[in-house]
MARBA-3410 file (N, C-alpha, C, O; in Angstrom, 1 decimal):
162
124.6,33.3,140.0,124.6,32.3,138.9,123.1,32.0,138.5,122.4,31.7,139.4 ~ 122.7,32.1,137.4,121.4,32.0,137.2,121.1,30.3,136.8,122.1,29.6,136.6 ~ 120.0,29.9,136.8,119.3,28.7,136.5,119.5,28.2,138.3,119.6,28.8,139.3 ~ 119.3,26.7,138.1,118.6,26.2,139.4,119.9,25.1,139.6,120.0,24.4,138.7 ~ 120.8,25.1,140.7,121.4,24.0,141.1,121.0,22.6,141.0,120.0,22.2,141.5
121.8,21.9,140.3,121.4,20.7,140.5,121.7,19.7,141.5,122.7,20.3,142.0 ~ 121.7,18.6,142.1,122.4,17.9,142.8,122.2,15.9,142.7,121.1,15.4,142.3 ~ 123.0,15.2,143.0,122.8,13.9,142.9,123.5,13.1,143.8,124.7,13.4,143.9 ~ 122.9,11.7,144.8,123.3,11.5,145.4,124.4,11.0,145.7,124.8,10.2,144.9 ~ 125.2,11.4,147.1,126.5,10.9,147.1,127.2,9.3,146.7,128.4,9.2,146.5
126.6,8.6,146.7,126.5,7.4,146.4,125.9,7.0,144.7,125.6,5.9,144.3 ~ 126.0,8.0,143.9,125.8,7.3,142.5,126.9,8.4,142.0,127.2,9.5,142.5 ~ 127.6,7.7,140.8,128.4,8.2,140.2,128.2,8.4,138.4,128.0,7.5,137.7 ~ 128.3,9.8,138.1,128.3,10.7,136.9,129.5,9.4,136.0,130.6,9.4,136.5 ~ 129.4,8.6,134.9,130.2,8.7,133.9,130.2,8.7,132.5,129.3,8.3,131.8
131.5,9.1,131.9,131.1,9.5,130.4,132.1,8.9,129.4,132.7,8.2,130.2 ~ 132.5,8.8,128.4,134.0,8.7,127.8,133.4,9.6,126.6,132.2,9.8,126.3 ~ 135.2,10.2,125.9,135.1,10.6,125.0,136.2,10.2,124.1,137.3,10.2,124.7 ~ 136.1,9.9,123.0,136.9,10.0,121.6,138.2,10.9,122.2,138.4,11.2,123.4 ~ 139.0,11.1,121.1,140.3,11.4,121.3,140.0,12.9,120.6,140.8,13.8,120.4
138.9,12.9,120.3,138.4,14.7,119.7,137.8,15.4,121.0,138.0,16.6,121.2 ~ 137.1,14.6,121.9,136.1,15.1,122.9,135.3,14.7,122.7,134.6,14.8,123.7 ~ 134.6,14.0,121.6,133.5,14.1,121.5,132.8,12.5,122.0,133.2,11.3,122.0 ~ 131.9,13.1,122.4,131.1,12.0,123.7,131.2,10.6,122.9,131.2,10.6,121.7 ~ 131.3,9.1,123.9,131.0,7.9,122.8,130.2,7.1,124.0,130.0,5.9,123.9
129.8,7.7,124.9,129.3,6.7,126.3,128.6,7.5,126.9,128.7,8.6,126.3 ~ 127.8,7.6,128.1,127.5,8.3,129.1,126.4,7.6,129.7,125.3,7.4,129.1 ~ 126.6,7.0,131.4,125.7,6.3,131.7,124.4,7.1,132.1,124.3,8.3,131.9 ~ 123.5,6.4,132.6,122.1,7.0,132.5,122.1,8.2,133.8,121.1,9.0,133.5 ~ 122.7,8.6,134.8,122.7,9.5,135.3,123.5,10.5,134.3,122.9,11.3,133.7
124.2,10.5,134.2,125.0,11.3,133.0,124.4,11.9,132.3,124.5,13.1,132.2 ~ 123.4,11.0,131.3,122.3,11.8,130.8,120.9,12.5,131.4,120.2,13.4,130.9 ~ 120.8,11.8,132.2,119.5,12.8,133.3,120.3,14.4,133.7,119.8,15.5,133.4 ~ 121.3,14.3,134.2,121.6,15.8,134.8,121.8,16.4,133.6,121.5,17.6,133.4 ~ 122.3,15.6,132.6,122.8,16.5,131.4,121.2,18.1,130.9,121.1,19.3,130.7
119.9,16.6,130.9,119.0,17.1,130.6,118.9,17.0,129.2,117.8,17.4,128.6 ~ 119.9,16.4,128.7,119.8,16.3,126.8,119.2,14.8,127.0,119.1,14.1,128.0 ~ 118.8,14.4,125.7,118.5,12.6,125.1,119.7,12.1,124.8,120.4,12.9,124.1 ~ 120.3,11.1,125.1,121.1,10.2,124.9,121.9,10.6,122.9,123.1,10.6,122.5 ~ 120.6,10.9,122.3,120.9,11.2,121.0,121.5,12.3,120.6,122.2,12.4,119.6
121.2,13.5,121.7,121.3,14.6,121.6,122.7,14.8,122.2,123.3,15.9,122.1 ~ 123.2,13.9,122.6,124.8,13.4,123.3,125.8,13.1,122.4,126.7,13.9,122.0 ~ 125.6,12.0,122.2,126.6,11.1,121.4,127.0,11.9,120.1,126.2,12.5,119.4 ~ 128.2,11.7,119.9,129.0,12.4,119.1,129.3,13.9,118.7,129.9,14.3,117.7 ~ 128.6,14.6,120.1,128.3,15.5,120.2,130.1,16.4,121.1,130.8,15.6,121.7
130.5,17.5,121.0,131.9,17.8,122.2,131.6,17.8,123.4,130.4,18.3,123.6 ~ 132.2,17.4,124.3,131.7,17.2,125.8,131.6,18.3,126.5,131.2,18.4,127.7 ~ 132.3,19.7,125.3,132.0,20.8,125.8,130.6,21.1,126.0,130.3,22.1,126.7 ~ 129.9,20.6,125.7,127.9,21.1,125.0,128.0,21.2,126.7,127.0,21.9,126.8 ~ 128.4,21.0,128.0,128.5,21.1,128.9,128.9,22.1,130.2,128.6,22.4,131.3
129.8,22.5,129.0,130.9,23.5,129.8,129.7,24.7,130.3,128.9,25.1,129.5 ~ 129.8,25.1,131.6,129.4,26.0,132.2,130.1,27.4,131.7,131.3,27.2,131.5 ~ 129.8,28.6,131.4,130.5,29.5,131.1,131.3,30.4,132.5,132.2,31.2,132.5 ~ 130.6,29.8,133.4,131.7,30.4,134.7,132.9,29.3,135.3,133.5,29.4,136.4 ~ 133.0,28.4,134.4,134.0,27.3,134.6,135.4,27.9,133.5,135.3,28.3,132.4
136.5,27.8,134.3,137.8,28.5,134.0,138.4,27.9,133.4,138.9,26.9,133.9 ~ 138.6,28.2,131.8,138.9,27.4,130.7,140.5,26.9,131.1,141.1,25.8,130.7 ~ 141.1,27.7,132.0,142.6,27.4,132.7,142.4,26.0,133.5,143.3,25.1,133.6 ~ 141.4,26.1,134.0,141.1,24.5,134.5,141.4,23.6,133.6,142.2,22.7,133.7 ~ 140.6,24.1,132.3,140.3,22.8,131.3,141.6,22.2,130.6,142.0,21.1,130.3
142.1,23.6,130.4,143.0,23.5,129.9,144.3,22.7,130.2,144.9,22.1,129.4 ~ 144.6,22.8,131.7,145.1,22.0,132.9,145.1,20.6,132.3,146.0,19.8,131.8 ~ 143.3,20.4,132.6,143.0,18.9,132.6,143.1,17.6,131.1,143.2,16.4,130.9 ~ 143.1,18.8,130.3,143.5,18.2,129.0,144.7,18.2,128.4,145.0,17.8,127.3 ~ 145.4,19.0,129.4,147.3,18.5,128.6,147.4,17.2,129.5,147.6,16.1,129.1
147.2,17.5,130.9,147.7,16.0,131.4,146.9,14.7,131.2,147.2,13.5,131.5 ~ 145.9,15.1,130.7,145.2,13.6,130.1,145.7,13.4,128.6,145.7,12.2,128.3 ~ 145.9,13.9,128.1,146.6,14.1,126.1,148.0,13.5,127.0,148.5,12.7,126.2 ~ 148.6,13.5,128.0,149.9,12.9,128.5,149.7,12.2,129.5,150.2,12.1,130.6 ~ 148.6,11.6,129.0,148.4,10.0,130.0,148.2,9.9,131.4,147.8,8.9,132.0
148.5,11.1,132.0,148.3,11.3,133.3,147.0,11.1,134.1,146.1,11.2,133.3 ~ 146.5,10.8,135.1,145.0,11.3,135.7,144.9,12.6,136.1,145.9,13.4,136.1 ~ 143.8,12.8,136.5,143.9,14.5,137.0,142.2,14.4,137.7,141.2,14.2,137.2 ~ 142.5,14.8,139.0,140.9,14.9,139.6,140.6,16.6,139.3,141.4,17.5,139.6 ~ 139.8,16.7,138.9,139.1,18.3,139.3,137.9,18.5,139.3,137.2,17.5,139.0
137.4,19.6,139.8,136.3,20.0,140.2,135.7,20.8,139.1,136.3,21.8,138.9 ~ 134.8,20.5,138.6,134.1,21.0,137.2,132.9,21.3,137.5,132.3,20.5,138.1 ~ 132.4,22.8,137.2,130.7,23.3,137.3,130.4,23.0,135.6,130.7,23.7,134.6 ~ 129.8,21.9,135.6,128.2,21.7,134.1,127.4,22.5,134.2,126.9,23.1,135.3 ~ 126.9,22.7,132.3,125.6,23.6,132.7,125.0,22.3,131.9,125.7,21.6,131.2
123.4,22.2,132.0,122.6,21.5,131.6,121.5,21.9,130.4,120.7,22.8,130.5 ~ 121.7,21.4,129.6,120.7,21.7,128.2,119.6,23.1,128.5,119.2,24.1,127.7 ~ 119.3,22.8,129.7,117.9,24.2,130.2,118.6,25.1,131.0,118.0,25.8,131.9 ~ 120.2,25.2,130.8,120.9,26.1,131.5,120.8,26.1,133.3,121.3,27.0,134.1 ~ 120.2,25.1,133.5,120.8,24.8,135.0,121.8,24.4,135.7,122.3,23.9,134.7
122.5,24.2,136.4,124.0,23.9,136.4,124.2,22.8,137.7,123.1,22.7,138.3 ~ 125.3,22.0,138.2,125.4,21.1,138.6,127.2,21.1,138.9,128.0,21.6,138.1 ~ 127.7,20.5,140.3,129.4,21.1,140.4,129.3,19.0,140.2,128.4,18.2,140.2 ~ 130.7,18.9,139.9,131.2,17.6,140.0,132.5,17.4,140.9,132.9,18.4,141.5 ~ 133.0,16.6,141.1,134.3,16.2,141.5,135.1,15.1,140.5,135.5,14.1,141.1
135.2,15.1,139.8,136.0,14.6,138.3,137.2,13.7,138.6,137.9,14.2,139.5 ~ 137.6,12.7,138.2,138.4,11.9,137.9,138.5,11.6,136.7,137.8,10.8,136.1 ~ 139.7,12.3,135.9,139.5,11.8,134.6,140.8,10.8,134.0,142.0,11.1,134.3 ~ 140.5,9.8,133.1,141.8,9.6,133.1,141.9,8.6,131.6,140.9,8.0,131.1 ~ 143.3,8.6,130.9,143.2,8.0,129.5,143.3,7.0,129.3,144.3,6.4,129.7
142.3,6.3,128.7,142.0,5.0,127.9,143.1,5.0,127.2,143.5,5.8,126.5 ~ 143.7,3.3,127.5,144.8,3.2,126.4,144.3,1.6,125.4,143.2,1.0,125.7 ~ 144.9,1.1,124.7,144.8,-0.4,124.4,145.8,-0.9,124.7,146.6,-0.3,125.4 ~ 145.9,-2.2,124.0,147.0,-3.3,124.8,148.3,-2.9,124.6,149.4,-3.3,125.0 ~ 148.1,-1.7,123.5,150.0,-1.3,123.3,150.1,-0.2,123.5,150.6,0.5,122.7
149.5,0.4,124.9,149.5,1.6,125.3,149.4,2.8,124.8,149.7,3.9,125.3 ~ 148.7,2.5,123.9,148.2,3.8,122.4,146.7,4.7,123.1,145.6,4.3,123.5 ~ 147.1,5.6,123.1,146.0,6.3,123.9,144.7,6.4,122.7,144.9,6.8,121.5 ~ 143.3,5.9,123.4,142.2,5.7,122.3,141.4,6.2,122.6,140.7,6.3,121.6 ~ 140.8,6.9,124.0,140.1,7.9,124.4,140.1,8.1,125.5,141.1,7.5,126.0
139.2,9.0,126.9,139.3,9.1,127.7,138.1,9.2,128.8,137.2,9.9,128.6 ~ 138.2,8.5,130.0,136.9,8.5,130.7,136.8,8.8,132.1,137.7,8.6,133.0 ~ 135.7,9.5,132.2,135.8,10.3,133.3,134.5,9.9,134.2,133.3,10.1,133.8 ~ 134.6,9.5,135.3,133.8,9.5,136.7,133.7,10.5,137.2,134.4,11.5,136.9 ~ 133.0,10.5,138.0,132.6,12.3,138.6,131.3,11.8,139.5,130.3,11.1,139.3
131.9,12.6,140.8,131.2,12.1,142.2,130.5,13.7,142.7,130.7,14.9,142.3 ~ 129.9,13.4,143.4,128.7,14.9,144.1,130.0,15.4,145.5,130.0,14.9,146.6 ~ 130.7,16.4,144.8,131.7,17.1,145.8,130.9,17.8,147.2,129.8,18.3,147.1 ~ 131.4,17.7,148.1,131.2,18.1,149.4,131.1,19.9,149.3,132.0,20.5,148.8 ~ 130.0,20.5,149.8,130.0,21.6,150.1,130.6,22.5,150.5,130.5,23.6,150.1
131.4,22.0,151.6,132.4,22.3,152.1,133.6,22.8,151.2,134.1,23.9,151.3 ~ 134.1,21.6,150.3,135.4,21.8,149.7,134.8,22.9,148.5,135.5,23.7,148.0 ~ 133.4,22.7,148.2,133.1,23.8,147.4,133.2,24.9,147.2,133.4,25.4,146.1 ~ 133.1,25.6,148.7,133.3,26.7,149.4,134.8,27.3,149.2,135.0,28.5,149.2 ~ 136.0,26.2,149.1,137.1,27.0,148.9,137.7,27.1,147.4,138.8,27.5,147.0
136.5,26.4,146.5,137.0,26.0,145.0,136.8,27.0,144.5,137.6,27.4,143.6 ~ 135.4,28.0,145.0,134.4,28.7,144.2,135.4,30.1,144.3,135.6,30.6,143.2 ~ 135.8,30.5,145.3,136.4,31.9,145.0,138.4,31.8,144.2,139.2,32.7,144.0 ~ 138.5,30.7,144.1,139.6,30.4,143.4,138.8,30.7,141.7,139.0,31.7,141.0 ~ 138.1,29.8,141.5,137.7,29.8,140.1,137.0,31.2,139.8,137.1,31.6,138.7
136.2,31.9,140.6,136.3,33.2,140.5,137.1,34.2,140.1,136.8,35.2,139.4 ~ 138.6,33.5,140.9,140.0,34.8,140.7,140.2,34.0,139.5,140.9,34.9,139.2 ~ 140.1,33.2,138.5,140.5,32.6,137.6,140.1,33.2,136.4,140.9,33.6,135.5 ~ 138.9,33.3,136.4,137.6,33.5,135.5,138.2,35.2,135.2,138.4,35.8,134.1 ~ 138.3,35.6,136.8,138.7,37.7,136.6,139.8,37.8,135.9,139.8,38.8,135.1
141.2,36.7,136.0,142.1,37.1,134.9,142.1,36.5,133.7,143.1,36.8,132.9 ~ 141.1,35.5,133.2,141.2,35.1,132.0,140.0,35.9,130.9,139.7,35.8,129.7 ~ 139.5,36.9,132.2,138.8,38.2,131.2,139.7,38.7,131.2,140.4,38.4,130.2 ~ 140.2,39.4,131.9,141.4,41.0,131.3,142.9,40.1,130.2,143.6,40.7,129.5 ~ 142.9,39.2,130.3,144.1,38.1,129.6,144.0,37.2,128.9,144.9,36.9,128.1
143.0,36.6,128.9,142.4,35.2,128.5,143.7,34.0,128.6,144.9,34.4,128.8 ~ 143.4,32.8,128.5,143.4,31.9,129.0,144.7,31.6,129.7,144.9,30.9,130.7 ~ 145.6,32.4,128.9,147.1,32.5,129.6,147.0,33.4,131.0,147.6,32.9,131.9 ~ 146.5,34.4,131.2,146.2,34.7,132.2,145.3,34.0,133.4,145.2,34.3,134.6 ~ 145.0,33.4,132.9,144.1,32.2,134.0,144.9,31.4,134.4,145.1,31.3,135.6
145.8,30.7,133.5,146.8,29.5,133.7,148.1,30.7,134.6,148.7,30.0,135.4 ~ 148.5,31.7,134.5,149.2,31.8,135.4,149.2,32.1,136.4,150.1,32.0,137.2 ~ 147.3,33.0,136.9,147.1,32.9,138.0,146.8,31.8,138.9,146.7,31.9,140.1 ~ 146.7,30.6,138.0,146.8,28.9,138.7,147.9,29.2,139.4,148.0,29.5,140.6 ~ 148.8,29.0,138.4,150.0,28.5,138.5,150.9,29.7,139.9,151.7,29.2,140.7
150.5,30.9,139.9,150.9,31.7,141.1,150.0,31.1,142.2,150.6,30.6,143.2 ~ 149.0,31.0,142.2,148.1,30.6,143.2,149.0,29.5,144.3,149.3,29.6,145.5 ~ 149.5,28.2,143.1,149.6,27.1,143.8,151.0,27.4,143.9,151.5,26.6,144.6 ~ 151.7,28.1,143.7,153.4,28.6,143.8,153.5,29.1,145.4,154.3,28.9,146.2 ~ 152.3,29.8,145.6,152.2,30.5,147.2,151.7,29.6,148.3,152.0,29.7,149.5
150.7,28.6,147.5,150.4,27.7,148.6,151.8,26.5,149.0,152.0,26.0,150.1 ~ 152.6,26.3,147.8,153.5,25.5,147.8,153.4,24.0,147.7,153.9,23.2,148.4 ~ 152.6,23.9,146.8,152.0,22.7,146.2,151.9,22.7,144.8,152.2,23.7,144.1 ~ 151.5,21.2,143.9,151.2,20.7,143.0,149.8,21.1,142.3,149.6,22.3,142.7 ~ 149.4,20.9,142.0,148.2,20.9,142.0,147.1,19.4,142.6,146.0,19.1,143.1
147.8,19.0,142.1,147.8,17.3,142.6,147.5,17.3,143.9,146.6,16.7,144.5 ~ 148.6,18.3,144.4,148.2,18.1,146.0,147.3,19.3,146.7,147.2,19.5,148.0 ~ 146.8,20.1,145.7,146.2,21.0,146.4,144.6,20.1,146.4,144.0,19.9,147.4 ~ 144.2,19.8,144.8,142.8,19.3,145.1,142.8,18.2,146.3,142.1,18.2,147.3 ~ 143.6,17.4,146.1,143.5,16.2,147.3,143.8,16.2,148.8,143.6,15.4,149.7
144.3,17.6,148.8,144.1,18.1,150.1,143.2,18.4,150.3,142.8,18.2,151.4 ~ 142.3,18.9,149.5,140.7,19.6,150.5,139.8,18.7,151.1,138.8,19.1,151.7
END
């Protein structure tokens, strides 16, 4: 993977919110340090300006139907940073509603994942990445979806298992 790992400590936490488009409306000050952008160069910007290109749009894709359906969803997300350095998270994301339950945007915390659990994330999102080249993204989503069919789990319960 080229550029330089980043890392932050286990005890401060990454967060951001976005609009009901994606597009950024918050991000506290670590948020914007790893980003590596200005706060200006953020806001109202897609939260994609982030997306690592070896991160498995089947992931994303995952994490934004069940948040578009109110759900939470933890995952493990690799960022790339403005100077193309990159950085893994552990994600909690989950939808903002108002007082009559109307979904108005969505915000996400994101903690410095253990190396360990990295270790078994990285060659999954690898097999992910290999069939959403020969297939694209429906091919990613069903090698999720076989993946977690064999382990015999949710997904729910596979990340919170590790």
């Amino acid at each position: 993977m080229a550029g330089i790992e980043l890392t932050f400590d286990d005890k401060e936490f990454i967060v951001s919110k976005t609009d009901l488009a994606g597009k950024i409306i918050y991000g506290n000050e670590l948020f914007i340090q790893m980003s590596g952008y200005l706060e200006s160069e953020l806001l109202g910007k897609p939260h994609n300006i982030l997306r690592h290109p070896e991160m498995p749009a089947s992931i994303f894709k995952f994490l934004w139907d069940k948040i578009k359906n109110k759900e939470e969803v933890f995952a493990y997300v690799l960022n790339k940073t403005k100077d193309d350095n990159y950085y893994w998270v552990m994600a909690h994301v989950t939808a903002s509603m108002n007082d009559k339950n109307e979904l108005i945007a969505y915000h996400s915390v994101r903690r410095k994942p253990s190396q360990k659990k990295l270790e078994l994330i990285k060659p999954i999102y690898r097999s992910l990445l290999e069939a959403e080249r020969r297939g694209g993204i429906h091919a990613g989503t069903e090698a999720l979806t076989h993946f977690l069919n064999q382990k015999k789990v949710s997904y729910e319960e596979f990340i919170l298992s590790l």
